[in-house]
C-alpha positions in Angstrom: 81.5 79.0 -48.6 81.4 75.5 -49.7 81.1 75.4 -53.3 78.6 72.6 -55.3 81.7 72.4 -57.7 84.9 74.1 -59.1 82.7 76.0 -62.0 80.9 78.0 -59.3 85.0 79.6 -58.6 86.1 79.9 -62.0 88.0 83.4 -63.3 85.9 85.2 -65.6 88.9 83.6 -68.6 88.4 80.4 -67.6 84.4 80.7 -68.3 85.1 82.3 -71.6 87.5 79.3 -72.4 85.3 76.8 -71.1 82.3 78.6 -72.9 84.3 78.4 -76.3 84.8 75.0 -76.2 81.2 74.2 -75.3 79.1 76.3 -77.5 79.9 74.6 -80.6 79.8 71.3 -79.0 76.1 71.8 -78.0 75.4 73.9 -81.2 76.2 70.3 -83.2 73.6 68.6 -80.7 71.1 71.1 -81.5 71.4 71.2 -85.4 71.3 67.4 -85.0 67.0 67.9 -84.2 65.8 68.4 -87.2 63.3 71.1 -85.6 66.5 73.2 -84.3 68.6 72.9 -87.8 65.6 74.3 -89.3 65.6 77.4 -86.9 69.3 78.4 -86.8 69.8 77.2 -90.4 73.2 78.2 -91.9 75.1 78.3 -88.8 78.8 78.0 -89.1 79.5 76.4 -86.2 83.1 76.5 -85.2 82.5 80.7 -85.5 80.4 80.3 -82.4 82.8 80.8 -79.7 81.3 83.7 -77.4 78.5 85.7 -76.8 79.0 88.2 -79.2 78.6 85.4 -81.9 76.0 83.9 -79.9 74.1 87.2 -80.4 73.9 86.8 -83.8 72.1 83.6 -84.1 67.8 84.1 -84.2 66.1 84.2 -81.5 63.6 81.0 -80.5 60.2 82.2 -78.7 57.9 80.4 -77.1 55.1 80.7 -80.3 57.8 79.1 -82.3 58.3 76.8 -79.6 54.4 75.6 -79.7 54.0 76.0 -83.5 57.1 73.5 -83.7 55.4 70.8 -81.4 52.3 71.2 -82.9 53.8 70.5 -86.5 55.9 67.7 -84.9 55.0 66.8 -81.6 55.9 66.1 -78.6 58.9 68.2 -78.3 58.7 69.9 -82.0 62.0 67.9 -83.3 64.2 70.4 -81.0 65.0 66.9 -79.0 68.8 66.2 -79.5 68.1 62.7 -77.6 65.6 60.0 -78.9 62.0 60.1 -77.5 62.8 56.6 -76.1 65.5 57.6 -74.5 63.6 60.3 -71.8 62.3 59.1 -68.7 59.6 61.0 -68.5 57.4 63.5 -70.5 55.4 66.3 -69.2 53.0 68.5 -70.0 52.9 71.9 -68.8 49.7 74.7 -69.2 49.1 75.5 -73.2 50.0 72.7 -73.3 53.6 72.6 -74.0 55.3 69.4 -73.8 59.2 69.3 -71.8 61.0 65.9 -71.8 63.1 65.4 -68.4 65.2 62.1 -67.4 66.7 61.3 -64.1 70.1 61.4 -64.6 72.4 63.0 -61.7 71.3 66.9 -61.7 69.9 66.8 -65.0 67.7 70.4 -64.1 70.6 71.7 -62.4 68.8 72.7 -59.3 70.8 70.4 -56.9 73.6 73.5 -57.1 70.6 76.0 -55.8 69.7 73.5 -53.1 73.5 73.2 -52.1 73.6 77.3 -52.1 70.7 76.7 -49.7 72.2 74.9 -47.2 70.4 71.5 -47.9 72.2 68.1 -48.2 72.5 64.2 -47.0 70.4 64.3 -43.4 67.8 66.7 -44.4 64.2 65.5 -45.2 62.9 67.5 -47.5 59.1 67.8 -48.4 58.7 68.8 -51.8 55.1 70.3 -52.5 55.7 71.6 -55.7 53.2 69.2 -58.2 54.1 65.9 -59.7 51.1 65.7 -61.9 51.9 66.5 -65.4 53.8 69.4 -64.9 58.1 68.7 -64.1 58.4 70.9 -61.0 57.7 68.0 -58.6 60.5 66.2 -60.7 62.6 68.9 -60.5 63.4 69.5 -57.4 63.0 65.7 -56.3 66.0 65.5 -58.8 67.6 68.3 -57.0 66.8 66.8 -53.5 68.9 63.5 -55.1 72.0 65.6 -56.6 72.9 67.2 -52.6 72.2 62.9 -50.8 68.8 64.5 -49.1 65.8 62.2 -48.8 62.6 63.4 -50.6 58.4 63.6 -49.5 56.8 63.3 -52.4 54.2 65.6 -50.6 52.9 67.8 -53.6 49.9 70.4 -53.4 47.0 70.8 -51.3 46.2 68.7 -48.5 47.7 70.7 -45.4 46.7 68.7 -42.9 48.3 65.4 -44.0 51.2 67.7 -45.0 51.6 68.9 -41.5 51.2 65.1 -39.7 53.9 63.8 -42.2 56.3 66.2 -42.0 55.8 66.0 -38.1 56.3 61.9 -38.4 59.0 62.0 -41.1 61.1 65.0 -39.6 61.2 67.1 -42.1 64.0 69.5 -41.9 63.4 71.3 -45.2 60.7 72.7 -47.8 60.2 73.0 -51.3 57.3 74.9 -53.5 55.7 77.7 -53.9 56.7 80.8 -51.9 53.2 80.8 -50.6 52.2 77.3 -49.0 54.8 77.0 -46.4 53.0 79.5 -44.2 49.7 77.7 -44.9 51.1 74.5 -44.0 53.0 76.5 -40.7 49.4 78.1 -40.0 47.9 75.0 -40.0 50.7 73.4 -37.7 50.2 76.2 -35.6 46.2 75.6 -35.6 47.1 71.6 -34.9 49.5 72.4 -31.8 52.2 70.4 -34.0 55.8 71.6 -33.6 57.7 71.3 -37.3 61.4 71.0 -37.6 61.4 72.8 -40.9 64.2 75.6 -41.5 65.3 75.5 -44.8 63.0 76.2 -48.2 63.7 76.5 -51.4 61.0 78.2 -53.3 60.1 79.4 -56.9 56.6 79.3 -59.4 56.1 82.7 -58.0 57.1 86.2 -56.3 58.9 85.4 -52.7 57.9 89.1 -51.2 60.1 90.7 -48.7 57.2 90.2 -46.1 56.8 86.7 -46.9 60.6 86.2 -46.1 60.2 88.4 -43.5 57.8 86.0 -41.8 60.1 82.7 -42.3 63.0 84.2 -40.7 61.1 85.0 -37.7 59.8 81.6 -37.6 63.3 80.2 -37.7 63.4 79.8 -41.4 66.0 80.3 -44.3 64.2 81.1 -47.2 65.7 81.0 -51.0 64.2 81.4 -54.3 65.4 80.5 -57.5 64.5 81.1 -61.1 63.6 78.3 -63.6 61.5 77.1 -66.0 60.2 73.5 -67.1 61.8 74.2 -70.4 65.3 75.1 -69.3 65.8 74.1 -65.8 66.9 76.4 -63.2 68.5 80.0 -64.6 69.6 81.6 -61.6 69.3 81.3 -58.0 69.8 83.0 -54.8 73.1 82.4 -52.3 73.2 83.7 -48.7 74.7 87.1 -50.1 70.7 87.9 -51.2 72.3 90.3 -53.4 70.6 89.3 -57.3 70.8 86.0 -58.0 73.7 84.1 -59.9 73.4 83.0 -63.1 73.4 79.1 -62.9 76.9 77.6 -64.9 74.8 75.2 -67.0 73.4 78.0 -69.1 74.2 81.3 -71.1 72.4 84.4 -70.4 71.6 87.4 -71.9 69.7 90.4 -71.6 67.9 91.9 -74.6 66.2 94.5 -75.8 62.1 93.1 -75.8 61.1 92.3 -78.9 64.6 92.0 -80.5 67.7 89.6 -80.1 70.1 92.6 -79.5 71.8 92.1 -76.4 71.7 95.4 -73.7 74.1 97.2 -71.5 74.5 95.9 -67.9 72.0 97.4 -66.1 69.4 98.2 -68.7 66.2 96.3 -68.0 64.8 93.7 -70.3 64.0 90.3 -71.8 65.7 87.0 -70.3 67.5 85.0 -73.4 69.0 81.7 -72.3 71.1 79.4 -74.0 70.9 75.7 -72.6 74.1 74.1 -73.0 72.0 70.5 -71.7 73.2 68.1 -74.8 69.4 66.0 -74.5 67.3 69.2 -75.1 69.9 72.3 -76.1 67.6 75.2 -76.7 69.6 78.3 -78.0 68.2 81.4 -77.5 65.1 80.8 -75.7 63.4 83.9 -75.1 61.5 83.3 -71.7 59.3 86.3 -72.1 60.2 87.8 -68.7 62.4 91.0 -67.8 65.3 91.4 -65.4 68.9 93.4 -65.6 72.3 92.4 -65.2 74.1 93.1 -61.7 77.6 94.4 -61.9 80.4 92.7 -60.2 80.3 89.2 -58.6 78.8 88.2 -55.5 80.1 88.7 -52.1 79.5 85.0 -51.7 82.3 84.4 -53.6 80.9 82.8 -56.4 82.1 84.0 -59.9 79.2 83.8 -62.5 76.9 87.0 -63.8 74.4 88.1 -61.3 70.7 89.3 -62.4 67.9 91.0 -60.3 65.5 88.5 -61.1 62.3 88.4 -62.0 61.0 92.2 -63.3 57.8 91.4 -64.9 57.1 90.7 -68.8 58.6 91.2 -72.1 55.6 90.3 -73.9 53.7 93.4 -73.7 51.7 93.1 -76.3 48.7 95.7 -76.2 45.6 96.1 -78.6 45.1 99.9 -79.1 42.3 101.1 -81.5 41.6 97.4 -82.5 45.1 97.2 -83.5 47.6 95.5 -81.8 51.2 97.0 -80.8 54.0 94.6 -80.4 57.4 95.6 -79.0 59.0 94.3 -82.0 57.5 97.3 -83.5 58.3 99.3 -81.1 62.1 98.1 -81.8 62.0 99.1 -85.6 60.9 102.5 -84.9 63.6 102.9 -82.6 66.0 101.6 -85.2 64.8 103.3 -87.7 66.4 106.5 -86.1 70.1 106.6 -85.5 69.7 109.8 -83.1 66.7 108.0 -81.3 68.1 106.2 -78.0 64.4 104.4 -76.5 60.9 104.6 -77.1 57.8 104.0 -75.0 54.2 103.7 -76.1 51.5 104.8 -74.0 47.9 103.4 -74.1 45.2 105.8 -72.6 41.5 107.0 -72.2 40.2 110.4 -73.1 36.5 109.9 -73.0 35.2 106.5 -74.4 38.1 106.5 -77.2 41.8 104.9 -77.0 44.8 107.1 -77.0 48.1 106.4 -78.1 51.2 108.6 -77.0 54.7 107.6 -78.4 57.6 108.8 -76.0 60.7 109.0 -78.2 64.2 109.5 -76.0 66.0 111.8 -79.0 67.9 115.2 -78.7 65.3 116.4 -81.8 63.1 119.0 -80.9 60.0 118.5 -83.8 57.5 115.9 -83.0 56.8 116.1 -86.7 60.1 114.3 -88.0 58.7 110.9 -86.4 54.8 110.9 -87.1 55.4 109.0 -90.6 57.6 106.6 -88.9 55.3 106.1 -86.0 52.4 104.9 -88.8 54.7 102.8 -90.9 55.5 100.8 -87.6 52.9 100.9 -85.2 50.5 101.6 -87.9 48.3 103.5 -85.7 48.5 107.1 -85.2 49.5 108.8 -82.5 50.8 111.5 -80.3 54.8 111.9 -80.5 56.3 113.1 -77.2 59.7 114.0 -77.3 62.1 113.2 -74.1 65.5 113.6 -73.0 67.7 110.7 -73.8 68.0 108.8 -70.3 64.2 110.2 -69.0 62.3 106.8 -70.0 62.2 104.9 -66.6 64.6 101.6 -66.7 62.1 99.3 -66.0 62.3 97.0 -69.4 58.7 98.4 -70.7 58.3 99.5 -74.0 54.5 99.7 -74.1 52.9 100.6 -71.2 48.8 100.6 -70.6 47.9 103.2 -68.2 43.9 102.5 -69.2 41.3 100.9 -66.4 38.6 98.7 -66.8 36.8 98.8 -63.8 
């Protein structure tokens, strides 16, 4: 393995180390914005060392993220670097607004496309979109970090995509897991001969077929997993076993609805910790679930491993007219020391909504939970009660089994 850089090898006590150093470092860049003081308020700084006291701090979402740029706009005063001083601004789908400059790496997806094998010599056509959005930007900055030459070929358009990467050479791909077997289809329609056989792919699921399909054609296939707001998370090696958590971020798994961090293993909501000093968000919930592999990968590099993409943590649900967060879902679990998970169930009996609540407890009376049920969910409801360890690990904590067509 050829390693992007020493941080990818580090012992798991020279992450901690470097970790303590750098948390309060970037904590003082982020109570510099005067939007990200206000959040984390009475932080003591130098006590922020290591997860567990990271765990402690609140948790930012992505409604506190919009109500912040909407009171302050563009970037809600959680900016640690001047307006001026950003290259570019984008605007992605709410509309949220993401600031992004062009310094070397600066998303941190140039280690993913090293991982994926592509460097100085390769050609690579990037289709993911330069308009508005940053994923264009992204991976062009990417391309840059590992010396290979960039198409600026964005969406649509497949048969001008196939001629130019026929003309250019292109030896590599990057976009959506999707269009590369349109833009091979319509090759195929053409009688045109590509030299493609490397992508790098994210903005959606890669399926096993679809990665199937590639590797028949001659094609290595890797996905990664990033955002516009944080830049890439985690990313797949040639192991394909999880994908490694990228060294430019922290990353926990909590329980949805909460900030409390979960067992390795346990399903549930993605919390990252940018430790990029321009725009250091702390806590970002992302909103989507995934688990914590044990052990490092076989590729050799050090860093926690996660499964990926799971679904969503926001499974907000409107039952009875009344909608039923998983926040509230966490306090009635709290509220019960013996109580280890809970799962609310949204069904149909005849025209009218019903709610079941499955509590994992050793109790044996349903009764000893109605009054907590109301006071949280305030709804009534049915009260199951399961075995600890019979809810399914799958990171859902409402569930709507009801069908509207």
């Amino acid at each position: 393995m050829t390693v992007f850089d020493d941080l990818e090898t580090r012992s798991e006590d020279q992450r901690a180390s470097d970790i303590a150093r750098a948390l309060p470092q970037v904590l003082a860049r982020a109570k510099s914005a005067p939007g990200m003081e206000a959040h984390l308020g009475g932080v003591a700084l130098e006590d922020v060392t290591d997860r567990a006291a990271l765990a402690r701090l609140p948790v930012l979402r992505k409604s506190d993220l919009v109500a912040a740029q909407g009171a302050q706009p563009p970037f809600g005063g959680l900016n640690a670097t001047a307006l001026a001083d950003f290259e570019h601004v984008f605007q992605s789908p709410g509309p949220i607004y993401e600031p992004g400059r062009v310094a070397h790496d600066w998303w941190r997806l140039g280690r993913f496309l090293h991982a994926s094998g592509i460097g100085r010599g390769d050609i690579v056509q990037n289709c993911f979109s330069y308009h508005l959005v940053p994923a264009g930007m992204m991976f062009e900055n990417a391309a840059r970090a590992v010396g290979a030459t960039v198409l600026p070929a964005g969406t649509g358009q497949t048969e001008l995509q196939v001629t130019a990467a026929r003309d250019i050479g292109c030896t590599a791909y990057a976009g959506t897991p999707d269009f590369l077997k349109v833009i091979l289809e319509k090759a195929d329609a053409m009688g045109v001969a590509l030299k493609i056989t490397k992508a790098v792919v994210g903005g959606g699921a890669l399926f096993p077929s679809l990665r199937e399909f590639y590797t028949s054609r001659g094609i290595t296939c890797r996905q990664c997993y990033a955002t516009a707001d944080l830049g890439n998370i985690a990313y797949e090696s040639d192991a394909l076993d999880g994908m490694i958590v990228d060294e430019g971020v922290i990353v926990e798994i909590v329980r949805p609805g909460t900030g409390d961090p979960l067992p390795e293993g346990e399903v549930g909501e993605v919390v990252v910790t940018s430790l990029n000093p321009d725009y250091p968000l702390i806590r970002f919930a992302t909103g989507d679930l995934s688990a914590v592999l044990p052990g490092q990968s076989p590729c050799g590099r050090t860093n926690m491993r996660i499964k990926g993409w799971m679904g969503r943590a926001d499974q907000t649900t409107k039952i009875k007219g009344m909608f039923v967060r998983p926040e509230q879902v966490a306090a009635l679990v709290a509220h019960h020391d013996e109580v280890h998970r809970a799962r609310v169930v949204a069904s149909r009996a005849g025209e009218k909504d019903v709610m079941t609540v499955r509590i994992e407890t050793r109790a044996t009376n349903p009764a000893l939970y109605e009054d907590t049920v109301l006071s949280t969910l305030k709804l009534r409801g049915q009260v199951e009660l399961v075995p600890p360890g019979s809810l399914p690990n799958d990171g859902l904590v409402i569930e709507d089994l009801r069908r509207y067509d």
